[in-house]
BABAMI-792503 format. One line per 3 residues: number of its first residue (from 1); their letters; for each residue x, y, z of C-alpha. Coordinates in steps of 0.5 Angstrom, whole numbers, plus 500, padded with zeros to 3 digits. Example, Ala and Ser with C-alpha at 12.3 -4.5 7.8 and 13.67 -1.06 7.14 Angstrom:
BEGIN
1) AS) 525 491 516 | 527 498 514
This chain:
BEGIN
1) XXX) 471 494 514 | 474 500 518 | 480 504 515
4) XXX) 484 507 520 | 492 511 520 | 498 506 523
7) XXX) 498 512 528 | 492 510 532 | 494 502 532
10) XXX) 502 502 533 | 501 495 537 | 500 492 530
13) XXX) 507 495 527 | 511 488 529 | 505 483 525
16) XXX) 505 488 519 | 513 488 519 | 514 480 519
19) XXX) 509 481 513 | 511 486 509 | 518 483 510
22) XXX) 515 476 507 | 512 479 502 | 517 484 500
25) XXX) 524 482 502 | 526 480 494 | 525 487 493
28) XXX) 528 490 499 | 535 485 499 | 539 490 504
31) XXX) 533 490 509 | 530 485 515 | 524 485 519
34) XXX) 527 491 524 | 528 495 517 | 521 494 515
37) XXX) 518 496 523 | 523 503 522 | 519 503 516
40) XXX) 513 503 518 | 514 507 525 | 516 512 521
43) XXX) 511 513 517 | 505 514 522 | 503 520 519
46) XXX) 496 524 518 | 495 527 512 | 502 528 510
49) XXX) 507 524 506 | 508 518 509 | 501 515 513
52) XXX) 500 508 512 | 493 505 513 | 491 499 516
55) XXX) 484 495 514 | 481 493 520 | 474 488 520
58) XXX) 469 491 524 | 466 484 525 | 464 481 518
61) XXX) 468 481 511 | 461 480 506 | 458 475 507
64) XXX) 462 472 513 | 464 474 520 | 470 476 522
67) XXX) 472 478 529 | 472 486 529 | 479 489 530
70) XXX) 482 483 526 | 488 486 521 | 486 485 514
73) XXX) 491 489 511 | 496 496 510 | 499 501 505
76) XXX) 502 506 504 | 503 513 502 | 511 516 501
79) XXX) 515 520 497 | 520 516 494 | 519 508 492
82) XXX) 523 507 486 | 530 509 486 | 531 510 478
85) XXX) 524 515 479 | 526 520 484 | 523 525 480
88) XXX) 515 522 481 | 512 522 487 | 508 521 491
91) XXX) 507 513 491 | 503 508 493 | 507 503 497
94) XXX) 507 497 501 | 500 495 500 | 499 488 502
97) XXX) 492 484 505 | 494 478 509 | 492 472 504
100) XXX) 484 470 507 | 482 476 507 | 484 476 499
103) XXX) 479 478 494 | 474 481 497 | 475 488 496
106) XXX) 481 490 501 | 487 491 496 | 482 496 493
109) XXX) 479 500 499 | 487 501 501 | 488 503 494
112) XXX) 482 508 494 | 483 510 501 | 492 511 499
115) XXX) 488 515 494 | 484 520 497 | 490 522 503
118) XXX) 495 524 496 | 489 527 493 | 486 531 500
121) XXX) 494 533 500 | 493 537 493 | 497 531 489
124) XXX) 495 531 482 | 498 524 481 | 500 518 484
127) XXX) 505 513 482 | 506 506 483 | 511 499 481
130) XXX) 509 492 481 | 513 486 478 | 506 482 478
133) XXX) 500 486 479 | 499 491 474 | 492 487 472
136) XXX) 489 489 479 | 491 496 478 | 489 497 470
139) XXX) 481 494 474 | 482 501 480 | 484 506 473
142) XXX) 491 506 474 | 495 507 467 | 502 503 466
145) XXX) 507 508 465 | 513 504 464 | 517 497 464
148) XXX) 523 498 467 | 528 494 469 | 529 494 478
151) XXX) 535 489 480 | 533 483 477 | 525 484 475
154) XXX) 522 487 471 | 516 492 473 | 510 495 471
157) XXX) 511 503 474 | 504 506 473 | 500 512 475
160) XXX) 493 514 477 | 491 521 476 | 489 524 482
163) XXX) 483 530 479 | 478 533 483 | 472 530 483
């Protein structure tokens, strides 16, 4: 698996939008299709706040074949992600792995590389909400910070501290 920037693969802003979208809409009511791919467009960054990453095959998955340059997944590093938290930052953001591919250590290589560019950056924290996959982060070291209540959900805001190592 190859990790590389959004800004080497902007042709896959289109796919990674109507996902994010799919995924993520409910979180986002005012937004649409367009809004996610201005999003993304927007975030083409390199070593900065905000870079997205996408997980690319490099012609296998484990065990299985999987035809190389095939789009796995993306996340993403920004400033804000919580209006109620404005006073956190950096957070992870977007993360999302198409659901075949699931399960085979592509959320995690996202999350650990979103981890390294905040780190690289000097951050000494980074911070995430979900409103249903506290477990998964709890397995990458990620603390919960707080419950809190973001529209009608109630999610899990969590931290990683980002310490040299």
């Amino acid at each position: 698996m190859k990790i590389a920037y959004l800004s080497e693969y902007p042709d896959l802003i289109p796919t990674l939008a109507r996902w994010l979208y799919t995924q993520f809409s409910h979180l986002a009511p005012n937004a649409n299709v367009s809004t996610f791919a201005a999003g993304l467009a927007e975030s083409c960054g390199r070593r900065m706040i905000p870079t997205t990453v996408v997980a690319l095959s490099d012609g296998a998955l484990g065990e299985r074949a999987v035809p190389a340059g095939t789009l796995l997944g993306t996340a993403s590093l920004v400033a804000r992600d919580l209006s109620s938290h404005v006073h956190l930052s950096p957070w992870l953001a977007d993360v999302y792995v198409a659901p075949e591919f699931r399960r085979q250590g592509v959320g995690g290589a996202l999350v650990r590389r979103i981890a390294e560019e905040a780190r690289g950056l000097g951050r000494t924290a980074l911070y995430l909400y979900t409103p249903d996959q506290a477990h998964f982060y709890e397995g990458l070291s990620w603390s919960e910070l707080e419950r809190v209540r973001y529209l009608t959900y109630e999610v899990t805001v969590m931290v990683l501290p980002l310490v040299k190592e």
